[in-house]
Every structure is written in C-alpha cells, then in structure tokens.
C-alpha positions as CSV (number, residue, x, y, z in Angstrom):
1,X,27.6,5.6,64.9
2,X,29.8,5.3,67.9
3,X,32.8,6.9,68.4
4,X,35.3,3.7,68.2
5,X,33.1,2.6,65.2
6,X,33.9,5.8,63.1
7,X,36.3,5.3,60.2
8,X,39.1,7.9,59.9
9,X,38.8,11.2,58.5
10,X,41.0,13.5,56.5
11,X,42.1,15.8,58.9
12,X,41.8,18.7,56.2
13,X,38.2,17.7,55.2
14,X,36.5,15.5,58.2
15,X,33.8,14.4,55.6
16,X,36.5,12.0,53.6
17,X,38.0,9.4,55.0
18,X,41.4,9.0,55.3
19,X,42.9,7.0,52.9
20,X,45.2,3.9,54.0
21,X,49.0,3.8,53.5
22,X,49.8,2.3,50.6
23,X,52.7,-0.2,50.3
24,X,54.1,-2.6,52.9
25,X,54.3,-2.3,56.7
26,X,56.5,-0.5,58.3
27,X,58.0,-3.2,60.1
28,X,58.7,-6.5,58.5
29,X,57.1,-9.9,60.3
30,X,59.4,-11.8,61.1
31,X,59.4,-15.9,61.8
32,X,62.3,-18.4,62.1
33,X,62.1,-19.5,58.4
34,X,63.3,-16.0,57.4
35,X,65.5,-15.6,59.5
36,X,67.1,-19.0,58.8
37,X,67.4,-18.3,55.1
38,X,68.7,-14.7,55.5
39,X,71.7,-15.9,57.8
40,X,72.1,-18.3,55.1
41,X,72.3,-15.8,52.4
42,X,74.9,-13.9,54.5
43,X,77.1,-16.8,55.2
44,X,77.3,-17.5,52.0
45,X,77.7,-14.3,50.7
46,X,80.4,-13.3,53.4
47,X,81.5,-16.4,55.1
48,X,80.6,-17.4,58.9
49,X,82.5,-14.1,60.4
50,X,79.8,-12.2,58.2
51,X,77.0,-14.0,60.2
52,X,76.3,-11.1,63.1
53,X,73.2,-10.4,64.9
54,X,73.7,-6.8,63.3
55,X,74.1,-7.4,60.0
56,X,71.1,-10.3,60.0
57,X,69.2,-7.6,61.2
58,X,70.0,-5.4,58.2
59,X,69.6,-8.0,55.5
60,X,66.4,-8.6,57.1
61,X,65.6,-4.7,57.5
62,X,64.2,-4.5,60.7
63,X,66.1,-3.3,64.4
64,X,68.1,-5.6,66.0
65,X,65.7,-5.8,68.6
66,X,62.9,-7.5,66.5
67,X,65.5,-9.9,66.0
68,X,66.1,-10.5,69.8
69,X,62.3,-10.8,69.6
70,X,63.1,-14.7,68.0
71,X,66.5,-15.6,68.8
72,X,68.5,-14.3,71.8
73,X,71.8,-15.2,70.2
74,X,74.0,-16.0,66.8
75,X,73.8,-19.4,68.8
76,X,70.3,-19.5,68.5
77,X,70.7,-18.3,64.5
78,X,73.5,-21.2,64.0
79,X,71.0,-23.3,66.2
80,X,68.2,-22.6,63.4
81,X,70.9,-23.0,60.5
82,X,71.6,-26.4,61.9
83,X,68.4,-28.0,61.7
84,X,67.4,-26.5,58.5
85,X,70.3,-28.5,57.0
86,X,69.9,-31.6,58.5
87,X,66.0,-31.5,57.3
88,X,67.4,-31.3,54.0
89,X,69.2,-34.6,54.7
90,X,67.9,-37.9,53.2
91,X,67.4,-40.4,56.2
92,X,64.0,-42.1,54.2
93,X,65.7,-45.3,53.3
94,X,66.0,-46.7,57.2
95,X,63.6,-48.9,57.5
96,X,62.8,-49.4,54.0
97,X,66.2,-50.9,53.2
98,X,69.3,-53.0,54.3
99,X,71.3,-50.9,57.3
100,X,74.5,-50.8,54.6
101,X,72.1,-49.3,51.8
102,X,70.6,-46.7,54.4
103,X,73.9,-45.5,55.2
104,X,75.3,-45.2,51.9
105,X,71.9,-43.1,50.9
106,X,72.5,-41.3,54.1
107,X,75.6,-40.3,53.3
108,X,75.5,-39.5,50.3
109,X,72.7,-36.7,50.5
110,X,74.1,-35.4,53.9
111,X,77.4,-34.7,51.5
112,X,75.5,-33.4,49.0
113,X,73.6,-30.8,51.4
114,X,76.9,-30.0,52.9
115,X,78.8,-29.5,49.6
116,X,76.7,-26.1,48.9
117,X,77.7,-24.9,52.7
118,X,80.8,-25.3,53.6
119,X,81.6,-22.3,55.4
120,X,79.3,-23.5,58.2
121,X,81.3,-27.2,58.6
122,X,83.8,-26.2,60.9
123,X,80.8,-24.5,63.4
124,X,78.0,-27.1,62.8
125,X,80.6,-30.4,63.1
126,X,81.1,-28.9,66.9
127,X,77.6,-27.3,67.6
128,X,75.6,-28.8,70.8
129,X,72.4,-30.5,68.9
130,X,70.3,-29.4,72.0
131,X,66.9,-27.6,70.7
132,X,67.5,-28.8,67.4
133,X,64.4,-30.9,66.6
134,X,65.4,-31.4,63.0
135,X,68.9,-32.7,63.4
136,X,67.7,-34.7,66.8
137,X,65.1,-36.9,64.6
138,X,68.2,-37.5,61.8
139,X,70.2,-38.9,64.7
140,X,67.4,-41.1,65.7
141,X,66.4,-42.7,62.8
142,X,70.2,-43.3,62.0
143,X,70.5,-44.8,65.8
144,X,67.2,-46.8,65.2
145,X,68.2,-48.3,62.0
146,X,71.8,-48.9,63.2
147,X,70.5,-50.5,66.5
148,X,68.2,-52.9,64.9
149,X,71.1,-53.6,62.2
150,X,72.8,-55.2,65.2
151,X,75.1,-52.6,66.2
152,X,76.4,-52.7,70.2
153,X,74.3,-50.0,71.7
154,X,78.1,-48.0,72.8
155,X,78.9,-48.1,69.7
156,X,76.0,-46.5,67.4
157,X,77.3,-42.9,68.4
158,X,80.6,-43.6,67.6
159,X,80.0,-45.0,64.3
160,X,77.5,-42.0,63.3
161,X,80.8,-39.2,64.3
162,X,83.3,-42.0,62.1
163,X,80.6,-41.4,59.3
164,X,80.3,-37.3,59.2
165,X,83.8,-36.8,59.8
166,X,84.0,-38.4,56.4
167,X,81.5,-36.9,54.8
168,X,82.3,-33.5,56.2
169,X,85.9,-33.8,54.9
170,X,84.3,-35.3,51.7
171,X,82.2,-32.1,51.4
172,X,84.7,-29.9,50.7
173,X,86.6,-32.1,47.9
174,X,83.5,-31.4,46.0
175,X,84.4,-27.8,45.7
176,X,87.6,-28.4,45.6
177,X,89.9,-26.9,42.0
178,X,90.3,-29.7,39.4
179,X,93.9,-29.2,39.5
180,X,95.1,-29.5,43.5
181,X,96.9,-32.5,42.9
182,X,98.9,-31.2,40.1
183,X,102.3,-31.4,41.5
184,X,103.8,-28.3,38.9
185,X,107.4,-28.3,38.4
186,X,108.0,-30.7,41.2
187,X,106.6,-33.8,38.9
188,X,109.2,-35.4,37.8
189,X,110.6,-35.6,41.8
190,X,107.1,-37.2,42.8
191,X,106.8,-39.9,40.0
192,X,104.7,-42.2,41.7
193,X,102.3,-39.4,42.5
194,X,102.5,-38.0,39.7
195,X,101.5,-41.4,37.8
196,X,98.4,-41.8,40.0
197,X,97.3,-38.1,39.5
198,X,97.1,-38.9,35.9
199,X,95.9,-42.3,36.0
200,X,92.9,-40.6,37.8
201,X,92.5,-37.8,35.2
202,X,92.5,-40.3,32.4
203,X,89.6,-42.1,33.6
204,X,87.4,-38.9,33.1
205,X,84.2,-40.7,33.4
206,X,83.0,-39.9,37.0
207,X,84.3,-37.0,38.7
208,X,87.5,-37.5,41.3
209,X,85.8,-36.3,44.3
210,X,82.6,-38.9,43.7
211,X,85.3,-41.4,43.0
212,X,87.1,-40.8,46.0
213,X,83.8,-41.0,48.1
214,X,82.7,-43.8,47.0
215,X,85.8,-45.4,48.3
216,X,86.2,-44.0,51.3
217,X,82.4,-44.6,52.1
218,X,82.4,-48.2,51.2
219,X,85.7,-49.0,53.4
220,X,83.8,-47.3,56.5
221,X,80.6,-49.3,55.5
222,X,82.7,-52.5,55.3
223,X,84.5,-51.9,58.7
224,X,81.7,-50.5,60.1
225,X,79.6,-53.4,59.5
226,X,82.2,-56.2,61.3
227,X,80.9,-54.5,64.7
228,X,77.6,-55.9,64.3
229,X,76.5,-58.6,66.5
C-alpha cells in the first residue's frame, strides 16, 4: 500500500490503528447564520453595549480571529443583525392587496418583530442599509407598492421614515409597564388625565399599546394617502 494511503497507527503498537478523536472539532465552523443569532442572544441578554467582537467570539467559542474570518467589524455583525430582522418582516401583502391594507400589514409585523428587540432600535433606525440584501428587498417592495399606489416618486422615501418612526416608537409601548400612566399622588392635580387614564383601563378588552397603534397607524395611513396622485 503506498505510503499516503496507510491509515494511522498507534504509535505504541504500529499494527493498530489509531483510533479517531472522539467528540466535536476542535474549532467550531462558523457561517453568518450563527453568528447572527449569537449577537442576538448577547444583545439581548446584555443590551447593545454587551454586543463586542470579543465577547461574540466567546459565546461562539472560537478566537476572535475566526470571527474576523466572516465579519471585519461589530458594523458588519449589526449589518447581519439588520437584515435578519427585516427578513422576519411581513411585506407579502404588496401586490396582493390595496396599498392602505399592505401598509397596515406591514406595519403591524415590522412592530411586532421589533417589540422582542428593542435594545437594537436606537442603532438599526440610524444604520446605513448598504450590504443589507434582506432589508434592501423590504424597502423595495414597500417603494413598488407605494409607487404604483400613486405616490409622487420624492415622496415614497419620506413616507416609509414617517411610517418606522412610528412603529419604532410604537415598539417599545409594547413592553412598556401597565401602570406608566398612573399619575400616583399627583391624580387629583391632573383630573383630566387622570379621567382618560382610566377610561382606557376600563375598556380592558384590547390591550392599550394595540389600541394606541391602531390609532396612530390609521391617522398616518389617512394622511398618508392624500399625497397620492
């Protein structure tokens, strides 16, 4: 048998071979998927300041230099974070429904995905969308479908930043305690507020933040829509 053929031998007893290690490699494999959902796991374990190249690399076990191997930069990571999120975003109902319907599914999903991620608003709402594939095809469909709704072409971008402000403000009334309107011991000074926080808390039905979306999101749809030509 030739030499590179041979299998590898015990070095105690050349007649056995040598067994393989057992158990995993030594090194993990690593590919964007895992390391999008470990920075997710640390950001929302430890908030965005406990997203570091160092500390993805732990959670991940491998040297930060395997990490460097896929992303040159917590940029790149937030970059990958990005687009994950906005794949989990509805956008199915352009094209299949009325622009005012497609919105209001839109938004309502994009809320929803945002809701369980908060700590990443205030970096994703202000993160350059270059080499983010995901969150580039959202913004076209919503352009397409707002576009062929009628909307002035100078105006479809300014609409779609109207609408997330909203719903990124919206996203964290979802988490938000039952009680932060409850005015305390200054109630009886704040009557009219007062009234209205409980008039809302009587209605118990639906809960406030939904409520409160709902409203918000159909005044924007309504204004929205008198820009069409």
């Amino acid at each position: 048998m030739p030499a590179a053929a041979r299998p590898a031998t015990d070095s105690r007893h050349p007649e056995i071979p040598a067994k393989r290690r057992a158990g995993r490699p030594s090194s993990a494999v690593l590919d964007q998927a895992g390391i999008t959902s470990a920075a997710l796991r640390l950001i929302g374990k430890n908030g965005y300041d406990g997203l570091t190249m160092a500390a993805l690399a732990r959670s991940l076990q491998v040297a930060p230099s395997a990490l460097y191997n896929h992303v040159t930069s917590k940029r790149d990571v937030l970059v990958l974070v990005e687009d994950h999120l906005a794949s989990l975003v509805d956008v199915s109902a352009f094209g299949t429904e009325p622009w005012d319907e497609a919105v209001r599914q839109w938004a309502w999903s994009y809320r929803d995905v945002f809701s369980k991620h908060t700590p990443l608003i205030p970096v994703i709402a202000v993160l350059p969308v270059t080499d983010a594939p995901q969150t580039l095809a959202m913004y076209e469909t919503v352009s397409q479908g707002l576009r062929e709704a009628g909307f002035p072409q100078e105006r479809i971008v300014s609409s779609i930043v109207a609408l997330e402000s909203f719903i990124f403000g919206s996203a964290y009334d979802v988490t938000a305690p039952a009680d932060i309107f409850d005015p305390g011991s200054m109630a009886e000074s704040t009557p009219n507020f007062t009234a209205a926080v409980r008039s809302l808390a009587e209605q118990g039905h639906e809960r406030p933040a939904n409520v409160a979306f709902s409203l918000g999101l159909e005044a924007l749809i309504s204004g929205l829509g008198a820009l069409r030509k």
